[in-house]
N, C-alpha and C positions, 0 to 999 in steps of 0.2 A: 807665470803660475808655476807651483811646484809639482811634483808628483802626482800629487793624490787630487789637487785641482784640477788637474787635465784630464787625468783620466775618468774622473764627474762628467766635466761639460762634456766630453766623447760620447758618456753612457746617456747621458741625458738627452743628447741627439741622436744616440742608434740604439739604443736597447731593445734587444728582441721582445716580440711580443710572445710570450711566454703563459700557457694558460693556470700552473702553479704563480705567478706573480699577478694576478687579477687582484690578490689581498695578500696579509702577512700574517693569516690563522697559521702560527706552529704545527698542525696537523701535516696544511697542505705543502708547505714547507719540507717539512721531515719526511713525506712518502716520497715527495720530488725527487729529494735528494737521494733515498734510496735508491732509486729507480734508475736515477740517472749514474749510477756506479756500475762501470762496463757496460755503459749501453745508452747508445747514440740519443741524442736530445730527439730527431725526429720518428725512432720509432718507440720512445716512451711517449710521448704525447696520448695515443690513441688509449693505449696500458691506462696511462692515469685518468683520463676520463671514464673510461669503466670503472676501473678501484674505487673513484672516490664516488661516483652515481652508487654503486655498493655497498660503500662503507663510509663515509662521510664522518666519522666522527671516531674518536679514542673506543669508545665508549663500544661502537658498532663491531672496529677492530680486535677488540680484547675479546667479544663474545661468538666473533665467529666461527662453524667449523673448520678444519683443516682440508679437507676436501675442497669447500666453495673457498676458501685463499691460496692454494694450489690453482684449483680453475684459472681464477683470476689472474697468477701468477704465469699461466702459460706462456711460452715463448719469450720469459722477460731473460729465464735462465738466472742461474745463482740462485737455486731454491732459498739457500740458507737464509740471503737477505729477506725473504717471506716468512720466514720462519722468528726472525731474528723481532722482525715487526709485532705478530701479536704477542709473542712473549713480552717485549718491551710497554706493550700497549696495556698488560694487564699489570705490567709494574707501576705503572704509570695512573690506574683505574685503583690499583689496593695502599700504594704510598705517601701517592700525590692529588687524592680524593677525586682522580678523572680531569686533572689540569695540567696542560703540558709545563712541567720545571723552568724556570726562568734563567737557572745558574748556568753558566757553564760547565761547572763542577757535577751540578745534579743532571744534566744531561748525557756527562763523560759517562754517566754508573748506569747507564741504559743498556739493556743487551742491543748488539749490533752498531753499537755508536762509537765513533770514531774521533779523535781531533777534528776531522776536516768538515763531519756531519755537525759535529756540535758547534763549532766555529761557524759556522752556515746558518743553519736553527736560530740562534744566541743574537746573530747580529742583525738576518734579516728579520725576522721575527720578533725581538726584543730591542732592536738598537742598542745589543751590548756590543762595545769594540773590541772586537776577535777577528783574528784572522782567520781564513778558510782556505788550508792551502792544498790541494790536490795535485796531480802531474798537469795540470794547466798551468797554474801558477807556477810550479816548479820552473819549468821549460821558460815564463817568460822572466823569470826573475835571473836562472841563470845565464842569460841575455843579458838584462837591464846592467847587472854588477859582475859580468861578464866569468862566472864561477866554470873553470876547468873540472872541479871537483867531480865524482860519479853524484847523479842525481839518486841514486837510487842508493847510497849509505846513510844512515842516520845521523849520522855527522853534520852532512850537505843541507839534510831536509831541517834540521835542527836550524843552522844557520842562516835557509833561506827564509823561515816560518819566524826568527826574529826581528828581519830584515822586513818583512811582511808585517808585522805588527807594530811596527814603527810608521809603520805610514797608513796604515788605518785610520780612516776620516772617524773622527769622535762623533760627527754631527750627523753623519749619513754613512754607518759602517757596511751595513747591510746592500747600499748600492755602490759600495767600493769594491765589495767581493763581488757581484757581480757582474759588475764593471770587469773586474781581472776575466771570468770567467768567458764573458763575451769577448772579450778582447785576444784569449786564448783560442778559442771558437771560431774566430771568423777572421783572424789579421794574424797573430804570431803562433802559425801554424806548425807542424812538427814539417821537417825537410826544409819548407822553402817559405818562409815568413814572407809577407804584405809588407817588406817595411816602409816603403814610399806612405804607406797611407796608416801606418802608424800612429794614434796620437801621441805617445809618448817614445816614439825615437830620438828626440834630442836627448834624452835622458838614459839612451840604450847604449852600454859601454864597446858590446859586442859589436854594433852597427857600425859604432865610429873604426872602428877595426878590422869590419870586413868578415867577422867571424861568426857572423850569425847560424850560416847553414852548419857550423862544426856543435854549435851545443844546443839543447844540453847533452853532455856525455852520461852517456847511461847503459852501464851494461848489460850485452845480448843476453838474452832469457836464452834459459835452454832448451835443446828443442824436445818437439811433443812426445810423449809415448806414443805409439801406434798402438792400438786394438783392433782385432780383426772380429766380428758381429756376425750370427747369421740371425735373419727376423725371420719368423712365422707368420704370416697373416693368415687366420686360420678363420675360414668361414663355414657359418649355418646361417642359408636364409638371409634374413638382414640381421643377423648375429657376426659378431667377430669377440674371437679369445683375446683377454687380457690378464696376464700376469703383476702384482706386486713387487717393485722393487725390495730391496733388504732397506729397514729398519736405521741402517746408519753406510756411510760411504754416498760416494758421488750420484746424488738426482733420489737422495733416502726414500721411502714411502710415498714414490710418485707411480704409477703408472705405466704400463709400458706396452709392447706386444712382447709376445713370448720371445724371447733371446736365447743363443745357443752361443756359447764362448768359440773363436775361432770360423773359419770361413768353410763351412761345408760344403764340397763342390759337386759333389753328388746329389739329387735328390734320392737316389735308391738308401743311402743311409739316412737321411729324416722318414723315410716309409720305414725302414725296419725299426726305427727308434719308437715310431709311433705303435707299431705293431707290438713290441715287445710290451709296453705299457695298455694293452687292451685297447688300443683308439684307431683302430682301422681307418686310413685315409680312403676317401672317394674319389680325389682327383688331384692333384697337383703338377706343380708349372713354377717357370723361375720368373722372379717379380722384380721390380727396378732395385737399382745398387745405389748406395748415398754414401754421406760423407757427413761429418759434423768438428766442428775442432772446437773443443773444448780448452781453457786456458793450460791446461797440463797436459791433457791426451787428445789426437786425433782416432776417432771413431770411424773403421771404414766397415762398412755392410753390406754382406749379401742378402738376399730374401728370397723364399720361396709362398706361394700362394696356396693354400691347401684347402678345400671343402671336406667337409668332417662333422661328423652326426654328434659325439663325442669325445671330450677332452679331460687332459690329465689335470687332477687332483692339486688343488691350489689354484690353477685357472680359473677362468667366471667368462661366463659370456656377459655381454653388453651391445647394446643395439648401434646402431650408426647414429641416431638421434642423440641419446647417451655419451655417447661417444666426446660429440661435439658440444655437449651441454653440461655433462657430470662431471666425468672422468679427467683429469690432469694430468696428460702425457706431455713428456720435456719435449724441446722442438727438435732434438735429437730425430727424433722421428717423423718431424713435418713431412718427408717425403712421404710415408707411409700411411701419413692421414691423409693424407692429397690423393692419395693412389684411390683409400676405402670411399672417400666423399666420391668421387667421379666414376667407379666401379660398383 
């Protein structure tokens, strides 16, 4: 058998059970795959089951607030791709009379759509033969045709995405990309590939060579900015202050606890800062220290805990209820919501 045979009869004997693959509605498809950009297949699972209990339709998507798709969107991180969804959903509801595009063409013109999304969409959803090529496939094709090249020029990805569309099954494209994709996921791993239990190692150039662990070559990202954070957790009651992020930049119009630039090590200077703005502290104490690493910047945080009758202008209070129900804070701060849930 060739290529694309083998790698069938493999998928056809191991393919994850997948609760996006139950059917091949374009909807559940396209949020899947959203979803599943930076962020591990096991903890989207629980994500998509909410979203689509929520929103189950274009139609649902396109109408609803920003607030409850934030919520929903918690801890998935990458607000933009939430963002990127209902805009696309209303393009999709005013162009396309509320029917997902069949084309690959009229898929590409979607906000937040990508080759790799539309290529995915197109094939599982449509059985059109498109390739779907992401850094899973990358990885195992620079293997298969044993590519030196940086995976990560557009040169590389050019040549490994026609090499890919050559061997897309006409008949079953849709479980050819998936195929690749399980096969990236669970056998040819990034460091140290499965290839004993490869179905397609005979066909792997690298393997025969011994060079599997050397690619793909892909150059080292640079490293993170550091930001140093102080958090407020400022309580009344079963009240706690929340502030609004700005309008555009990293985590836009999400939520947060009040932030102070730089790592205040003092508490005597947030008393005076409070002071000076009319908001007399009651009591204050230092709260736990966190971390977050965002794809660009690592986020390191202090926090202080403060009881306060009154707060500065722009703040709001919101309940602990609230909290966990309304409001749409990035996980940036999951420490901080773990702290207020169990205090």
């Amino acid at each position: 058998m060739n290529f694309t045979k083998t790698l069938l009869a493999w998928y056809d004997a191991n393919a994850r059970k997948l609760p996006w693959r139950e059917n091949k509605d374009p909807y559940r498809v396209w949020i899947s795959e959203i979803m599943l950009q930076q962020t591990r297949v096991a903890a989207v699972i629980p994500y998509y089951a909410r979203f689509m209990e929520a929103l189950p339709s274009v139609r649902d998507l396109a109408g609803v607030s920003e607030e409850i798709l934030m919520k929903l969107w918690q801890g998935l991180g990458y607000y933009s791709r939430a963002a990127n969804l209902k805009k696309a959903a209303q393009v999709i509801m005013e162009q396309h009379g509320g029917v997902f595009p069949r084309e690959v063409n009229e898929i590409l013109e979607l906000p937040g759509i990508g080759p790799y999304t539309a290529g995915a969409v197109s094939s599982i959803a449509f059985s059109k033969p498109e390739a779907a090529v992401d850094g899973n496939v990358l990885r195992i094709f620079s293997r298969i045709l044993m590519i030196s090249g940086d995976i990560g020029s557009s040169a590389v990805k050019r040549g490994i995405a026609a090499e890919v569309q050559k061997r897309v099954s006409r008949e079953r494209p849709g479980d050819f990309n998936q195929g690749l994709m399980d096969l990236g996921a669970t056998i040819c791993l990034p460091g140290k590939p499965l290839c004993p239990e490869c179905p397609v190692e005979k066909f792997c150039a690298a393997r025969k060579c011994g060079r599997q662990q050397e690619l793909p070559v892909k150059t080292a990202k640079k490293s993170r900015e550091i930001k140093e954070y102080t958090v407020l957790i400022i309580e009344s009651g079963d009240r706690i202050a929340l502030e609004k992020r700005p309008p555009d930049g990293l985590l836009k119009d999400l939520w947060q606890f009040p932030l102070l630039e730089g790592c205040v090590e003092s508490q005597y200077y947030v008393e005076d800062m409070m002071e000076e703005k009319g908001n007399p502290i009651r009591s204050i104490k230092e709260g736990p220290c966190a971390k977050h690493l965002f794809s660009h910047q690592e986020w390191r945080m202090k926090s202080y805990i403060l009881h306060m009758d009154h707060i500065a202008a722009g703040w709001t209070w919101a309940t602990r209820l609230d909290i966990q129900e309304k409001y749409s804070i990035p996980s940036a701060f999951s420490k901080y919501l773990e702290y207020i849930k169990n205090n």
